[in-house]
C-alpha positions, -999 to 999 in steps of 0.1 A, spaced: 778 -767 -51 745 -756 -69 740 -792 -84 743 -808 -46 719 -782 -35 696 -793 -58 699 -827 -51 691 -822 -13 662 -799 -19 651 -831 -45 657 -860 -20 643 -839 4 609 -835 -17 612 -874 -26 612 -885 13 584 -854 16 563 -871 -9 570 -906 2 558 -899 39 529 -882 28 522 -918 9 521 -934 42 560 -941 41 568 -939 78 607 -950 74 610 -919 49 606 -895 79 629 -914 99 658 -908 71 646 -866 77 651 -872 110 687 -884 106 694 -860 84 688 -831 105 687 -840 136 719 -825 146 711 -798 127 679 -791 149 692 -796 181 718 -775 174 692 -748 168 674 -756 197 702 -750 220 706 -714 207 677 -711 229 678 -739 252 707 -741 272 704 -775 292 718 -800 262 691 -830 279 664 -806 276 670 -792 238 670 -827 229 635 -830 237 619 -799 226 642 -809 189 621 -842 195 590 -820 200 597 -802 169 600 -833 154 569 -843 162 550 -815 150 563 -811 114 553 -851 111 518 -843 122 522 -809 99 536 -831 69 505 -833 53 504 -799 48 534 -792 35 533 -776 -2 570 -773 -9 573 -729 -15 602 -735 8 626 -758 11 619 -788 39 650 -779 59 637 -739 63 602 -749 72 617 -776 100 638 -748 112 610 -723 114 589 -753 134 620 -757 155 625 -721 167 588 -717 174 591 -749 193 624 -737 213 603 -704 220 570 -721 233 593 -739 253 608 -709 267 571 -691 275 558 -721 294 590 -723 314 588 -686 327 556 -694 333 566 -723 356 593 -706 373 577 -672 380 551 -695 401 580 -707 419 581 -692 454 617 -684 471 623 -694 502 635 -664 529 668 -683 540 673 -692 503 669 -659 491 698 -646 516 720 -670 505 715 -660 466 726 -626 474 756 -639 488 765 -653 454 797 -637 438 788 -639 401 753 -615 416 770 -591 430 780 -572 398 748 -572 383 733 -544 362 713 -517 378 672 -517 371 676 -492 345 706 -512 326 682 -538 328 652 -525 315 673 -506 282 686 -541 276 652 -557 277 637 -527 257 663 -530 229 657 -568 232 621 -564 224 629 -537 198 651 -556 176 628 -585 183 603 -565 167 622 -554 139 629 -593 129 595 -600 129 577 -571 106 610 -579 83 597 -593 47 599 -635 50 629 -640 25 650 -610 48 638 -625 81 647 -661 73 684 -647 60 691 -629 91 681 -655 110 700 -684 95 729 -661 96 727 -644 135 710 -672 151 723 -703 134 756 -690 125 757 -702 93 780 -690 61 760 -669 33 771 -701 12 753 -724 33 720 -703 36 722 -695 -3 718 -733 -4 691 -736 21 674 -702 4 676 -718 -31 694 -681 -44 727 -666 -50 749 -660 -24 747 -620 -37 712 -624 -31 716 -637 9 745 -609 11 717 -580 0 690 -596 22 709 -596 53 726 -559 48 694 -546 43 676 -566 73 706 -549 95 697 -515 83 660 -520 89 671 -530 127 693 -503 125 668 -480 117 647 -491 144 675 -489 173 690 -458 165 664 -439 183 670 -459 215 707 -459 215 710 -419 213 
């Protein structure tokens, strides 16, 4: 398992290299690689499926024109990903953006409170604990060191198995189990005063 590990992360560095030559096909064979990998990501975040397909082409885009600077401390597939959630987030931002300009119409707005699946919602203080622990944990991701961050992240947001992000990590599976126990007890740490 190690030895195909190291294979990828080589290959991976090979078709790095090559497209950084000039090798234009080479990025096309990263792109087929993880493609499904990516949009899968995306639509963690995104839900329409046409949509995620373009902001995963958007990522795309952006690690190609990023290639260049690309040293190799991580592995290809981690810094895609990290271009690929920033790019799924972006996305998000600019389309609050565009709907918070949106103006409801009266008549409309009578019939949307009509809606069944509205009529349970939470109250504005349910609401506004949910947001805060939201931000909170949020928060706690982000001032989490890079290797405990990444771990968690590969783990709660891509669902993957401690094997597959040891592979993706370049460690031991031990070492992914530690990082992501103690990531959860930082975010622990930070919630707990919120939750009593």
């Amino acid at each position: 398992m190690k030895e195909q590990s190291n294979n990828n992360t080589e290959l991976d560095k090979d078709l790095v290299r090559r497209v950084q030559q000039g090798d234009k096909s080479a990025f096309d064979l990263l792109v087929i690689k993880y493609q499904h990998r990516i949009i899968q990501l995306v639509n963690r975040y995104v839900k329409d499926p046409s949509e995620a397909q373009d902001v995963a082409q958007e990522a795309f885009i952006k690690a190609y024109r990023a290639l260049g600077n690309f040293r190799g401390d991580s592995a290809f597939y981690t810094w895609l990903y990290r271009i690929a959630i920033n790019t799924a987030k972006n996305y998000l931002v600019s389309r609050s953006r565009r709907y918070s300009d949106y103006q409801v119409d009266i008549q409309d707005a009578e019939q949307v409170g009509n809606a069944p699946q509205l009529k349970g919602m939470d109250t504005p203080e349910h609401l506004l604990m949910n947001d805060e622990i939201v931000a909170v944990i949020k928060s706690a991701i982000e001032k989490l060191p890079e290797e405990m961050k990444n771990a968690i992240m590969l783990r709660e947001f891509e669902g993957m198995s401690y094997e597959e992000i040891a592979q993706i990590m370049e460690c031991p599976v031990g070492t992914v189990r530690s990082r992501i126990f103690r990531a959860r007890e930082a975010i622990d740490k930070k919630l707990n005063p919120l939750l009593d």
